[in-house]
C-alpha positions in Angstrom: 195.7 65.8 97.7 194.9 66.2 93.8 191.2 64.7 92.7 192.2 61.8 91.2 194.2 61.3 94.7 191.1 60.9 96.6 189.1 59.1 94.8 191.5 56.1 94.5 192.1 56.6 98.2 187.9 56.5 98.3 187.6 53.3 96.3 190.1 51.3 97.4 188.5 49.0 99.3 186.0 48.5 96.1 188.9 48.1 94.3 190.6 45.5 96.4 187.5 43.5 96.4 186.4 43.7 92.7 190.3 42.5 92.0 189.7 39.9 94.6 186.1 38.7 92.5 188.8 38.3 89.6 191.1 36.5 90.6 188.6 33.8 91.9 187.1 33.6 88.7 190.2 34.1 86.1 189.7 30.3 85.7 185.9 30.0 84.7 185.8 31.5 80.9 188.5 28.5 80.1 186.7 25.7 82.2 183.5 26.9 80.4 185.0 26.6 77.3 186.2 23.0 78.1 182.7 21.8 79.6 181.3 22.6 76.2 183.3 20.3 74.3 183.3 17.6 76.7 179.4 18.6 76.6 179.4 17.6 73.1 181.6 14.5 73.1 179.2 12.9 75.4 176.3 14.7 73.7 178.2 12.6 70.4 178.8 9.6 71.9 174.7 9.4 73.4 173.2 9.5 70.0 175.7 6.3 68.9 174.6 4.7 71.3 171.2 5.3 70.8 171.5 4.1 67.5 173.0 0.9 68.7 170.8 0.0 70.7 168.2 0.7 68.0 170.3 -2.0 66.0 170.6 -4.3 68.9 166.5 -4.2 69.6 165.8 -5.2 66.0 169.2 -7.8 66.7 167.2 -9.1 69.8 163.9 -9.2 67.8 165.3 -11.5 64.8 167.1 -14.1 67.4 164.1 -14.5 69.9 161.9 -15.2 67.0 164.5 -17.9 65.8 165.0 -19.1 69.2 161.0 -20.0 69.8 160.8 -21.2 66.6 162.3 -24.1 67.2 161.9 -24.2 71.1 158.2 -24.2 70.5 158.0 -26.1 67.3 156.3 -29.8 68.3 156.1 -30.2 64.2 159.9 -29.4 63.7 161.4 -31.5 66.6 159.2 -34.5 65.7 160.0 -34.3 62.1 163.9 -33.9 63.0 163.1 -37.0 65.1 161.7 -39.2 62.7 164.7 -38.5 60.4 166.8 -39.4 63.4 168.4 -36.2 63.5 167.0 -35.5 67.4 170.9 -34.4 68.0 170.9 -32.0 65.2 167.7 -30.4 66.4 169.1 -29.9 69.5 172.3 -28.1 68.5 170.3 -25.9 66.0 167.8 -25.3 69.0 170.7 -24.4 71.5 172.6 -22.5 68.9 169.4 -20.4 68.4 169.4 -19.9 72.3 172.2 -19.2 72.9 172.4 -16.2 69.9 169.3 -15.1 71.5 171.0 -14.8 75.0 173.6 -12.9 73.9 171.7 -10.7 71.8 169.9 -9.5 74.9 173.1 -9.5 76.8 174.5 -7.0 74.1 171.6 -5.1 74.3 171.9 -4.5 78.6 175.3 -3.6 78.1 174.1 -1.2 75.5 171.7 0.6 77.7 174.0 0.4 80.6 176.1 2.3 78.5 173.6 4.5 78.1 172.5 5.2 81.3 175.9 6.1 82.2 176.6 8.6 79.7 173.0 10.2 80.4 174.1 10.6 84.3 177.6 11.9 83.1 176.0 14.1 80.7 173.0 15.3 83.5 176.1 16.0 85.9 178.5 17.9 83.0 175.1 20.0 82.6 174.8 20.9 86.1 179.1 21.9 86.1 178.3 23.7 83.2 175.6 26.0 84.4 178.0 26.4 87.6 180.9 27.6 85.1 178.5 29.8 83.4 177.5 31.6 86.7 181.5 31.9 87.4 181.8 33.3 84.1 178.8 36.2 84.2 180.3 37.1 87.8 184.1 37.6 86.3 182.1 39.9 83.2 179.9 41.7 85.9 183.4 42.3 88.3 185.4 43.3 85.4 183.1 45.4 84.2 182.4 47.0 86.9 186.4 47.5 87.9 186.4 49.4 84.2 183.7 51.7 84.9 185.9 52.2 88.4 188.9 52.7 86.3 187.2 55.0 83.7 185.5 56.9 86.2 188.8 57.8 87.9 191.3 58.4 85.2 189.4 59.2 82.2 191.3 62.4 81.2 194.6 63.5 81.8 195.8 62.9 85.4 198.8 64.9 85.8 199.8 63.0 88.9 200.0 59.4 87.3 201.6 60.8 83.6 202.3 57.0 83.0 198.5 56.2 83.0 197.9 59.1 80.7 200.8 57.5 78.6 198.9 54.0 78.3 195.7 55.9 77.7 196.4 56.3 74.1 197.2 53.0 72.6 193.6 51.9 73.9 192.4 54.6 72.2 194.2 53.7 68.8 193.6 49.8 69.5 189.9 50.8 69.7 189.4 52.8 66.5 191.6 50.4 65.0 189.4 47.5 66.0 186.7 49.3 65.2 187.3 49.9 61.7 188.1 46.6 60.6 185.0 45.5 62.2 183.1 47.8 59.7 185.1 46.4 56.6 184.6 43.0 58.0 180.7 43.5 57.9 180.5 44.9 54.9 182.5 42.2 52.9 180.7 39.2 54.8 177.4 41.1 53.2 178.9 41.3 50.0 180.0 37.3 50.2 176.3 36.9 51.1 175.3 39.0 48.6 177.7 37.0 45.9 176.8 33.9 46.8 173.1 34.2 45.9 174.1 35.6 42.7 176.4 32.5 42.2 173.1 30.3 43.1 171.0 32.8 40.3 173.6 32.2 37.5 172.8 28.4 38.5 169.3 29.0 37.7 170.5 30.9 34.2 173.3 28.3 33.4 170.4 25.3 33.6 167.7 27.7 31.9 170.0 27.6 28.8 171.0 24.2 28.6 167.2 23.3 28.4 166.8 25.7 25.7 169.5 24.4 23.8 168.2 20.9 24.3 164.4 22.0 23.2 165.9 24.0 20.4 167.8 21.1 19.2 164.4 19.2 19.5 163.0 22.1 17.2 165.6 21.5 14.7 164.5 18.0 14.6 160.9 18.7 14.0 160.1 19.4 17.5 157.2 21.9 16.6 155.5 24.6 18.4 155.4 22.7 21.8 159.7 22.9 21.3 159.7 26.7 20.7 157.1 27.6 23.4 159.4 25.7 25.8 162.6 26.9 24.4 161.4 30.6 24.8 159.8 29.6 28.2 163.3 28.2 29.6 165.2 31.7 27.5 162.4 33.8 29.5 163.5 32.2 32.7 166.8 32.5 31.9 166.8 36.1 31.5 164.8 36.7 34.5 167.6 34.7 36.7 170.5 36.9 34.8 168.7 39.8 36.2 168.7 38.8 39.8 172.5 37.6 38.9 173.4 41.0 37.9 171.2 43.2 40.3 172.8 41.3 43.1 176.0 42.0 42.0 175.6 45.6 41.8 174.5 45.0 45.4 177.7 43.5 46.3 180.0 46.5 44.6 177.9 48.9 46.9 179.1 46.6 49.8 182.6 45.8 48.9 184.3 48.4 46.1 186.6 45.8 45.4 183.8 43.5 44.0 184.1 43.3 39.6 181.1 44.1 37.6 180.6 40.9 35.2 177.7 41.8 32.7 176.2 43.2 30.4 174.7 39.7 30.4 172.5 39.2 27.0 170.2 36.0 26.2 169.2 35.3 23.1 165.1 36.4 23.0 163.4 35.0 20.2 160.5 36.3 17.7 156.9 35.5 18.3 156.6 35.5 14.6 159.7 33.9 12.6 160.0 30.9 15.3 156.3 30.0 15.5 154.0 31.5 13.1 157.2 30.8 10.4 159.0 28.7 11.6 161.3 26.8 9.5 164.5 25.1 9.8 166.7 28.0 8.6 165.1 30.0 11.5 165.5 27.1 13.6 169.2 26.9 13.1 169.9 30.6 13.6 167.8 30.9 16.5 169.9 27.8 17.9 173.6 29.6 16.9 172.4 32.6 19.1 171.2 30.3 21.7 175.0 28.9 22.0 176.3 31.9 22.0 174.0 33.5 24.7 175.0 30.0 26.7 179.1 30.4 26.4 178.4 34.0 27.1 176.3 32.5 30.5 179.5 30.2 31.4 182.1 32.8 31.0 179.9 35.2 33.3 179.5 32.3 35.6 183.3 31.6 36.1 184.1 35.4 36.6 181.3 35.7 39.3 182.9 32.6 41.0 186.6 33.8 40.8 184.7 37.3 42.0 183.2 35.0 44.9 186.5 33.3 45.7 188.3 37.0 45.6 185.6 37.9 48.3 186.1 34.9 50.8 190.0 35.5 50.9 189.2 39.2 51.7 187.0 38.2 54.3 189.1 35.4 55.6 192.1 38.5 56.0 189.9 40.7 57.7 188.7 38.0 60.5 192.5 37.8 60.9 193.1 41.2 61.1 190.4 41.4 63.6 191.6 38.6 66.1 194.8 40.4 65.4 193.2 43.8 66.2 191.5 42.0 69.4 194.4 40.4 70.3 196.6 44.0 71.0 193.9 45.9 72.3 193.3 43.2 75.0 197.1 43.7 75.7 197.0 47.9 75.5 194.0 47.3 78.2 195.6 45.2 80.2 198.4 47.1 80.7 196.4 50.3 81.0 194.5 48.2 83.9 197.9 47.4 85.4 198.8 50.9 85.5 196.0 51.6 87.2 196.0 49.3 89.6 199.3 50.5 90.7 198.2 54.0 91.3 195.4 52.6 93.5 198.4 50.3 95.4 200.5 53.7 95.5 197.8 55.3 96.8 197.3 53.0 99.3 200.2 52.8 100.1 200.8 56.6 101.1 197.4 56.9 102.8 197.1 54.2 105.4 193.6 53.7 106.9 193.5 56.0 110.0 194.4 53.7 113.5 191.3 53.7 115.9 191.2 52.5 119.3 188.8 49.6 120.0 
């Protein structure tokens, strides 16, 4: 009897009872699943309630208030019984009553919702934590039956050639799986990555429209407050183009396929010719650049966000790609768990316990 031979022949009773574990639990990862849904659709339907009832408390407020008002109002009824209108008083007294009454009858029907979904939701909570146990003991029993598996046939195994056979597509499912899962990170940084840059070149794109505003100010006899802000709003500006463009070097380190989209240039103004001398020839050249510097900010912006775009639909492939990746190595392990389960049934099959005499 080869190795491999007698250690199926030693674990089969392991074996049998880890596939037993399974099969009792093959139904707890989907009934999890479900719980948490129906979880949340009662979780969902609580808080409207809530909220009606918080409607229906200020409802019951208003109508009681109207309803003693003229139940306890000695002035009112004696003035609507001087003007003989004693009959109107008492239908606009019984009206208020009876708006009151079923304001509050709204209200207990309300809270008797309520109380029913809180005692559904208690119990779903307490199903829940039983699917949850079902669900760690199917992990913990397939698990194990892997390591069982793994321990027995890892290698070749001349005398089951058809489990060496199904060895290798897990093998090539796993690398395979594996390597997306690096590209996947890597571009869902980069996306990350891009994303703050788009929210940067937000920073930049409002920068410049306030220095074109405060520079059109200048032109308009704005001053030296108008050029200290206009260079404040170009300094901040070129400190957000920065970030723009340092964070999108961070994303081509990430994701090769990521576009450069600088150089980026703002206009910088000069201490001397738009303060000390300022004029309005200065002015209006110092505004030109300023336009420029902002079209020059727009285009960069709408290349960073096709850039952006570019990076999503990769990334939206590769999650693909990885449930598609999953998706066959599940089935190249579940075959290769099939073939081993039939060596261990072969096995068993050929070596019978030995009979004993009780």
């Amino acid at each position: 009897m080869s190795t491999a031979t007698e250690q199926i022949a030693s674990a089969g009773p392991r074996n049998a009872k880890l596939l037993s574990v399974l099969a009792e639990t093959d139904y707890a990862p989907a009934a999890l699943k479900q719980q948490i849904a129906f979880i949340k659709d009662l979780q969902a339907s609580l808080k409207q309630t809530d909220a009606h009832i918080a409607k229906l408390n200020q409802s019951v407020q208003k109508e009681l208030k109207d309803h003693e008002k003229y139940r306890d109002s000695t002035v009112k009824r004696f003035a609507y019984r001087i003007g003989g209108k004693k009959e109107k008083f008492e239908e606009k007294a019984s009206k208020e009553e009876r708006e009151y009454f079923e304001a509050v009858i709204a209200q207990k029907a309300a809270e008797d919702e309520r109380t029913m979904l809180r005692g559904q939701l208690e119990e779903a909570q307490k199903v829940k934590t039983q699917f949850e146990s079902a669900v760690e003991t199917h992990r913990q029993a397939q698990e194990e039956l892997s390591e069982l598996y793994e321990g027995i046939f890892a290698g070749p195994t001349p005398d089951f050639p058809e489990e060496d056979a199904k060895e290798l597509p897990v093998y090539e499912a796993e690398r395979r799986r594996d390597e997306i899962q690096t590209k996947l990170t890597r571009v869902s940084q980069a996306v990350n990555v891009l994303q703050e840059a788009q929210r940067a070149m937000l920073v930049c794109r409002d920068q410049m429209l306030t220095a074109l505003d405060y520079s059109t100010y200048d032109i308009f006899g704005g001053g030296t407050f108008a050029d200290l802000a206009e260079r404040n709003a170009l300094s901040r500006a070129t400190t957000a183009a920065a970030r723009a463009m340092g964070l999108v070097q961070q994303a081509r380190r990430l994701d090769s396929n990521v576009q450069p989209f600088g150089p980026l240039q703002i206009a910088q103004g000069n201490f001397l010719s738009d303060v000390v001398f300022d004029n309005i020839f200065t002015d209006l050249a110092f505004h030109d650049k300023i336009k420029e510097s902002a079209a020059d900010v727009e285009r960069a912006s709408s290349r960073l966000t096709q850039q952006n775009k570019q990076a999503l639909q990769r990334q939206e492939g590769l999650r693909k790609d990885m449930q598609a990746s999953e998706k066959e190595l599940k089935r190249a392990r579940d075959e290769l768990q099939k073939v081993r389960q039939d060596a261990f049934e072969k096995v068993a099959a050929s070596h019978p316990p030995p009979y004993s005499e009780e």
